[in-house]
GULUM-741617 format. One record per residue (C-alpha): residue number from 1; residue in one letter; x, y, z. Coordinates in steps of 0.1 Angstrom, whole numbers, always signed. Each point is the difference from the previous one (the first is absolute). Example, Ala and Ser with C-alpha at 12.3 -4.5 7.8 and 13.67 -1.06 7.14 Angstrom:
BEGIN
LORO / pos / code / xx / yy / zz
LORO / 1 / a / +123 / -45 / +78
LORO / 2 / s / +14 / +34 / -7
This chain:
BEGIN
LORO / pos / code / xx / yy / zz
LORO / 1 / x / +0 / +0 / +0
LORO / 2 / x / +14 / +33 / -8
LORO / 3 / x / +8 / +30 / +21
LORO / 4 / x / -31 / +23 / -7
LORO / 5 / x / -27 / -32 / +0
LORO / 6 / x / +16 / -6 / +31
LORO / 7 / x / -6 / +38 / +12
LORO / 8 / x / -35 / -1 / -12
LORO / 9 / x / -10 / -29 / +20
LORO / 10 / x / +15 / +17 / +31
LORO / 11 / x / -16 / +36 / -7
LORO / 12 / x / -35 / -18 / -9
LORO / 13 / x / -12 / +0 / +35
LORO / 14 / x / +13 / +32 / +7
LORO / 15 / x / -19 / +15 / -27
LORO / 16 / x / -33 / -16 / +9
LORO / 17 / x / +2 / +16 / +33
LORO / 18 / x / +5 / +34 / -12
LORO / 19 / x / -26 / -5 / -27
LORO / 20 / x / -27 / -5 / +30
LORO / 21 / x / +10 / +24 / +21
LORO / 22 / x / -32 / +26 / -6
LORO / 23 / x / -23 / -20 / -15
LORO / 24 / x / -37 / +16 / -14
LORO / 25 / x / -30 / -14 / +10
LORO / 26 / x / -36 / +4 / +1
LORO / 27 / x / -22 / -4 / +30
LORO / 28 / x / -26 / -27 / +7
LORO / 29 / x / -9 / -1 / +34
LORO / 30 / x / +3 / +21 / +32
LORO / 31 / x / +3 / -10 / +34
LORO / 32 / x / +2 / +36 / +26
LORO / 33 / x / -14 / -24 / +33
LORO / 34 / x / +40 / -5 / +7
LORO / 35 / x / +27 / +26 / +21
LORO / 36 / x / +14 / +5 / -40
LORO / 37 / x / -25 / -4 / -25
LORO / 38 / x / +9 / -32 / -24
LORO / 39 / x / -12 / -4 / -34
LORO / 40 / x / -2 / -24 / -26
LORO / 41 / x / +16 / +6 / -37
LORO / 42 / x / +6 / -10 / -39
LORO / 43 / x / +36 / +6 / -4
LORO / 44 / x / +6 / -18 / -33
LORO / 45 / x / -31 / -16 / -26
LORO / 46 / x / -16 / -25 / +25
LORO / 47 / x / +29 / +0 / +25
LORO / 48 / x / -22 / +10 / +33
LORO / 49 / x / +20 / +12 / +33
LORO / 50 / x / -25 / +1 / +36
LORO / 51 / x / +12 / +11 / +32
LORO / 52 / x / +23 / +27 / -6
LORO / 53 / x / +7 / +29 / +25
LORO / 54 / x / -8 / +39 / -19
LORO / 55 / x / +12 / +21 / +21
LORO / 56 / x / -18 / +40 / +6
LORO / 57 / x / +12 / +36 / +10
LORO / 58 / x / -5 / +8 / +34
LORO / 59 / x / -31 / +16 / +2
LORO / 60 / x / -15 / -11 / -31
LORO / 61 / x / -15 / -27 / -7
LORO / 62 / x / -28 / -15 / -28
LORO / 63 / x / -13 / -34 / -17
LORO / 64 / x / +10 / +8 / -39
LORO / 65 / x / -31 / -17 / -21
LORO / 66 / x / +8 / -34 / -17
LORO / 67 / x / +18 / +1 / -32
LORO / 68 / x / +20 / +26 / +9
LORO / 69 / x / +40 / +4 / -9
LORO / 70 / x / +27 / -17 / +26
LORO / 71 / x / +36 / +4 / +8
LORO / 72 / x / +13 / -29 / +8
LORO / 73 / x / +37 / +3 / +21
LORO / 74 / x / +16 / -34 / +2
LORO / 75 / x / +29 / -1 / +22
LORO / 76 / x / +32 / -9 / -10
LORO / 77 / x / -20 / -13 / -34
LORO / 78 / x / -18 / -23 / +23
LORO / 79 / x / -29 / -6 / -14
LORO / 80 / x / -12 / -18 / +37
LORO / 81 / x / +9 / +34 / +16
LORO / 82 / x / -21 / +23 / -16
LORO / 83 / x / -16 / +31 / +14
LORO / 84 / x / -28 / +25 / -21
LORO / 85 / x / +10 / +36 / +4
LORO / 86 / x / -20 / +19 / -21
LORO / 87 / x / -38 / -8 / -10
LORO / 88 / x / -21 / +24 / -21
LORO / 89 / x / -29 / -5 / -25
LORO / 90 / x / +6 / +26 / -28
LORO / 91 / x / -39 / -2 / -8
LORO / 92 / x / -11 / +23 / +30
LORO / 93 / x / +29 / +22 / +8
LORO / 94 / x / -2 / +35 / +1
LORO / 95 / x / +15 / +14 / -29
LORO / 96 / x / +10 / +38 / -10
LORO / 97 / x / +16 / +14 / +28
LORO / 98 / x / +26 / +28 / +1
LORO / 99 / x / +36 / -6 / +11
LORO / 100 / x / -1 / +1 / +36
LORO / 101 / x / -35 / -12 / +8
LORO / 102 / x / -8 / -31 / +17
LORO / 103 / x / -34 / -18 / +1
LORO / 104 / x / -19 / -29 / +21
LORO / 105 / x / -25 / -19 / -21
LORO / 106 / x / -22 / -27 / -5
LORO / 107 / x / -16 / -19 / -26
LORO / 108 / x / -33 / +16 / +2
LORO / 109 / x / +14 / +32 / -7
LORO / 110 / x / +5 / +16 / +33
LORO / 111 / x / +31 / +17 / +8
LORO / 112 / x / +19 / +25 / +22
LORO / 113 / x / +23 / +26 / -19
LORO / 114 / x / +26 / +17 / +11
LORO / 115 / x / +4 / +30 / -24
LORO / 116 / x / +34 / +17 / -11
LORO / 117 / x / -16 / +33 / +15
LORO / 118 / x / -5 / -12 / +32
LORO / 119 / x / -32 / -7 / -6
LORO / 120 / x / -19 / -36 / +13
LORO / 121 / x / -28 / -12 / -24
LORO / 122 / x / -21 / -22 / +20
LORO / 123 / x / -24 / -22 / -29
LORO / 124 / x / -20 / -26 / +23
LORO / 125 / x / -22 / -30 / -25
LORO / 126 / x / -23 / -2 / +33
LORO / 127 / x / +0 / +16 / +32
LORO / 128 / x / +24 / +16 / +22
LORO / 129 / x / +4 / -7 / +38
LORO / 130 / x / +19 / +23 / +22
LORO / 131 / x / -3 / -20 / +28
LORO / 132 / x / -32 / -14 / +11
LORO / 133 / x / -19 / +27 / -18
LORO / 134 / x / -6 / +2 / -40
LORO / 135 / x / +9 / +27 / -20
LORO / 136 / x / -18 / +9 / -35
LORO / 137 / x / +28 / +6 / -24
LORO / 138 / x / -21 / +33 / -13
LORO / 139 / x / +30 / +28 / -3
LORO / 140 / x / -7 / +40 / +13
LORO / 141 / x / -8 / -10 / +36
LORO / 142 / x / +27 / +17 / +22
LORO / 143 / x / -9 / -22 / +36
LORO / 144 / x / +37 / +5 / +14
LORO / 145 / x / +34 / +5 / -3
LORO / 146 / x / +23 / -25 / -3
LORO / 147 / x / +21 / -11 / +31
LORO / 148 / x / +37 / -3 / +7
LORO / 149 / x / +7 / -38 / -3
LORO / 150 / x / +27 / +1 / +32
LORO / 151 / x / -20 / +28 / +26
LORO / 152 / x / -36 / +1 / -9
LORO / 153 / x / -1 / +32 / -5
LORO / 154 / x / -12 / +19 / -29
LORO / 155 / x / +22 / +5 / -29
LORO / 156 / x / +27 / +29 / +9
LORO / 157 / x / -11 / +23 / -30
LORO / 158 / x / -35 / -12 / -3
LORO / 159 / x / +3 / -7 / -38
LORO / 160 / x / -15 / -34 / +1
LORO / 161 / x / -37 / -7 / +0
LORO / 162 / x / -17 / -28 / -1
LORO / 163 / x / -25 / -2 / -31
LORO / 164 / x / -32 / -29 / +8
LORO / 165 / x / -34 / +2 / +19
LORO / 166 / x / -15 / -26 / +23
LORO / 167 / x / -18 / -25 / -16
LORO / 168 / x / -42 / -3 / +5
């Protein structure tokens, strides 16, 4: 056997791991009953992987709909060690934002904005609870100003305002 069939053979391996290092997938099932949420996905045509750990930002957290788009991170091109780290289903995300803007979503089209200006778009599909009480999401109601998130108080230069009325 020659030098470089020799090398090929040796390098084989090698080159399968890095080829399955990130893998795309597709998601199939859900399961969010668990301290990390572990899902179920189509890697390759037919080739089905359950069980696997997708780990979520601290302080977010959301069940992507089925059939939705996968990363799959396989450690050390482990296919056994796998992990999902990002899910997303192109079909319902919020599209057309400005650099700088963030947004929250859901599939049924509801969604926090945060605006480039500053500004918070708040787009609610059903109702709105501020607590235990319900708020109509009807804009032009001035009932308050916002308060500071660490003392309670109201805002320093009373800019904010909360726009919403009380449900019947």
């Amino acid at each position: 056997m020659d030098f470089n069939a020799q090398l090929a053979r040796i390098l084989e391996p090698i080159k399968t791991r890095i080829r399955v290092l990130a893998q795309r997938a597709i998601l199939s099932l859900i399961d969010d009953d668990n301290p990390i949420q572990l899902v179920q996905v189509e890697i390759l045509k037919g080739e089905v992987k359950g069980r696997i750990e997708r780990l979520q930002n601290y302080g977010f957290t959301g069940v992507p709909p089925i059939e939705g788009e996968a990363v799959v991170l396989n450690f050390g091109g482990n296919r056994e060690n796998a992990l999902v780290l990002i899910a997303e289903n192109s079909k319902y995300r919020k599209r057309g934002l400005k650099s700088g803007e963030v947004a929250v979503y859901d599939k049924n089209g509801s969604f926090i904005l945060l605006k480039a200006n500053g500004d918070i778009a708040i787009n609610p599909a059903g109702k709105v609870y501020l607590g235990a009480e319900t708020l109509a999401a009807t804009a032009g109601v001035v009932t308050g100003e916002c308060l500071c998130a660490f003392t309670g108080a109201p805002h320093p230069d009373k800019s904010s305002k909360i726009f919403a009325k009380k449900a019947p």
